[in-house]
C-alpha positions as CSV (number, residue, x, y, z in Angstrom):
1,X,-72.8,-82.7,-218.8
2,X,-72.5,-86.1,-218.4
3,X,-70.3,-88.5,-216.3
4,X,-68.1,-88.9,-219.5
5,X,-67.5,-84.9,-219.4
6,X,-67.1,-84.7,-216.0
7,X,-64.3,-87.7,-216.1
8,X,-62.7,-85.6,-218.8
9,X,-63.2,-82.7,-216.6
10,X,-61.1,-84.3,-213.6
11,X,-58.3,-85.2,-216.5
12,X,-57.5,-81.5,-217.1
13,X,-58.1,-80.4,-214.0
14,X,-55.0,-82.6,-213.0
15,X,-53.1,-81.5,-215.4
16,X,-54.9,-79.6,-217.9
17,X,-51.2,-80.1,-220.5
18,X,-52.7,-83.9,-220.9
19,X,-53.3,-84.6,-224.5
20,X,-56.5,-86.0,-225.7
21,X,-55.0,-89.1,-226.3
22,X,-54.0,-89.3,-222.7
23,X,-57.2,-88.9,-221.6
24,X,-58.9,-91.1,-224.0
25,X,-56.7,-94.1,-222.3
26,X,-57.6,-92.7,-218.6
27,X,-61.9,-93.2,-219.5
28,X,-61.6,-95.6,-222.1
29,X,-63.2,-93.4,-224.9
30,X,-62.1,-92.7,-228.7
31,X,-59.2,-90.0,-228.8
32,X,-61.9,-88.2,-231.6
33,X,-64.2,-88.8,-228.3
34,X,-62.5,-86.9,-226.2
35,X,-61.3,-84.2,-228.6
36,X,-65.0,-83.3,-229.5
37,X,-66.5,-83.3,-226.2
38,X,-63.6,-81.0,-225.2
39,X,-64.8,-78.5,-228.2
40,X,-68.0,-78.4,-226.9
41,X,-67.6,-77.4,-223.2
42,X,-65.3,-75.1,-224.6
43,X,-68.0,-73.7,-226.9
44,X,-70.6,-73.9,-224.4
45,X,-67.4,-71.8,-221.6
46,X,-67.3,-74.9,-219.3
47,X,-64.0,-74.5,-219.8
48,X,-63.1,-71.1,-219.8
49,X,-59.4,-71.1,-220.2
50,X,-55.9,-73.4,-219.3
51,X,-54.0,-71.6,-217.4
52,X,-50.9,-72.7,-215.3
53,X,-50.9,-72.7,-211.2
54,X,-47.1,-70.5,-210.0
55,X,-46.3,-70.9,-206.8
56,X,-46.4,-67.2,-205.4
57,X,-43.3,-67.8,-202.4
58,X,-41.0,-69.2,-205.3
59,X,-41.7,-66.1,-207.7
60,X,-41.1,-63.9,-204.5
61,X,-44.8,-62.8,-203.5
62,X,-44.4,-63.9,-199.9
63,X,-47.8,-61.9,-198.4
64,X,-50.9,-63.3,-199.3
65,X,-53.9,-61.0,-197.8
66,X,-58.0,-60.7,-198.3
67,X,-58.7,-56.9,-197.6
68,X,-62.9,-56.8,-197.0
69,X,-63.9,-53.5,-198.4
70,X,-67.2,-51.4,-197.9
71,X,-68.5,-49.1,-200.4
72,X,-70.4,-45.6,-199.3
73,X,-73.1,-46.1,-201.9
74,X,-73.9,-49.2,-204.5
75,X,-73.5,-46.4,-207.1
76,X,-69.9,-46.6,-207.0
77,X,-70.1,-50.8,-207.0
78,X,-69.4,-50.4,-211.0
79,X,-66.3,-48.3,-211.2
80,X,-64.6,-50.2,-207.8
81,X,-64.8,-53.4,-209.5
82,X,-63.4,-52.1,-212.6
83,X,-60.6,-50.8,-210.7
84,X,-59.9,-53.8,-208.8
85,X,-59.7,-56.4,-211.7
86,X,-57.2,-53.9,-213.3
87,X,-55.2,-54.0,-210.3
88,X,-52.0,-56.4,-210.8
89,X,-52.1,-57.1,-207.3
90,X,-55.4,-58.5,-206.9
91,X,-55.5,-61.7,-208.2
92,X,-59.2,-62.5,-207.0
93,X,-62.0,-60.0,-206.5
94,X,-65.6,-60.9,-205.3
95,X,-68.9,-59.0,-205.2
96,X,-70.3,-60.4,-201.8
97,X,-73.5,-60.1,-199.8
98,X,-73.1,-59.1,-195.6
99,X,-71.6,-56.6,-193.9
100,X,-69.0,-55.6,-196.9
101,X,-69.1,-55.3,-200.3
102,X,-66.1,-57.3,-202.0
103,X,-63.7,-59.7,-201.0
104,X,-60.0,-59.2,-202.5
105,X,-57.3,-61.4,-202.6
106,X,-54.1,-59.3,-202.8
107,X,-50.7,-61.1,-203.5
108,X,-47.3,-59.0,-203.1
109,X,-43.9,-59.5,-202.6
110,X,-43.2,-57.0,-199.0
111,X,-45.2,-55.4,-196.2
112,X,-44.1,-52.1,-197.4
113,X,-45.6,-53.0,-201.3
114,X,-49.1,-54.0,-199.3
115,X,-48.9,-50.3,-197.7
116,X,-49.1,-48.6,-200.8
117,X,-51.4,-51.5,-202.6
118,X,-53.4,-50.7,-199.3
119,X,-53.8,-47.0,-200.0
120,X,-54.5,-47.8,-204.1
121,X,-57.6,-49.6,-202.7
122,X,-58.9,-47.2,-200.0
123,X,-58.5,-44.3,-202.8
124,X,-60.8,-46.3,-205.6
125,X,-64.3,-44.8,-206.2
126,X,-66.3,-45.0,-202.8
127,X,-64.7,-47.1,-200.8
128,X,-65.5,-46.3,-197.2
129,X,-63.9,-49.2,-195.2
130,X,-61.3,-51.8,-195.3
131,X,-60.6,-55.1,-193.4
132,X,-57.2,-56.7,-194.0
133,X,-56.6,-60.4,-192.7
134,X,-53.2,-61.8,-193.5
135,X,-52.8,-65.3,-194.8
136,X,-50.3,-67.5,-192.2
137,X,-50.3,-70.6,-194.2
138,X,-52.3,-71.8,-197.7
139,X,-54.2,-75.5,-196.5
140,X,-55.9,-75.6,-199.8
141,X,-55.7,-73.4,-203.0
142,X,-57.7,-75.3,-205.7
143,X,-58.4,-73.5,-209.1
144,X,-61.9,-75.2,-209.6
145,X,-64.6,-77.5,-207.7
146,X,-66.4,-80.3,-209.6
147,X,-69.7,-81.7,-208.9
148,X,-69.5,-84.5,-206.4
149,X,-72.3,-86.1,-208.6
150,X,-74.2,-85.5,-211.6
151,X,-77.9,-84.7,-211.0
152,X,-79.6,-87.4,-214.1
């Protein structure tokens, strides 16, 4: 990746519905430019997908939570995480290191719909603990980081 990538990067991370030709007039390279180095950090999975950003309050999912879980045994680590990205509810699941196991993000509509998303998650394979902290207010929900600078 060069600085010509990552300019084209920072183009469809702002609005990844920009056409090529757009972007070709925003870093001053061919349209043909800009269409082929998009194909390749496509076809390398730079750029894994283009997706569209909902805000959660206007589509009624008020309760935003991270519920830290703890597994009994790494043996069930396989069959949680499965569970967990098949949940609807979860939109973000991590594999951590420290004192728990995975990190979800859990998006829902009412306090009574987190109860029973609650008890989904404390009945998957091995689970042994749960943490739930409740989000008050969002500061900064951003899709992807790019490199400050690229390493030459």
């Amino acid at each position: 990746m060069d600085s010509i990538d990552l300019s084209i990067l920072k183009c469809l991370k702002e609005n990844s519905r920009q056409t090529a030709s757009m972007i070709s007039q925003n870093i001053n390279l061919s349209i043909s430019a800009v269409i082929e180095r998009i194909r390749k950090m496509e076809a390398k999975g730079m750029i894994q997908k283009y997706t569209v950003v909902l805000d959660e309050k206007q589509l009624g999912n008020d309760l935003t939570v991270f519920v830290s879980v703890r597994l009994e045994h790494p043996k069930f680590g396989a069959e949680f995480a499965s569970e967990a990205a098949c949940h609807p509810n979860v939109s973000e699941c991590y594999y951590i290191a420290g004192d728990v196991d995975y990190l979800l993000k859990i998006v829902t509509n009412t306090s009574r719909r987190l109860e029973v998303i609650h008890r989904e998650i404390k009945e998957m394979p091995g689970v042994s603990w749960t943490k739930t902290l409740y989000v008050l207010s969002t500061i900064k929900n951003d899709v992807a980081v790019l490199p400050d600078t690229l390493k030459m």
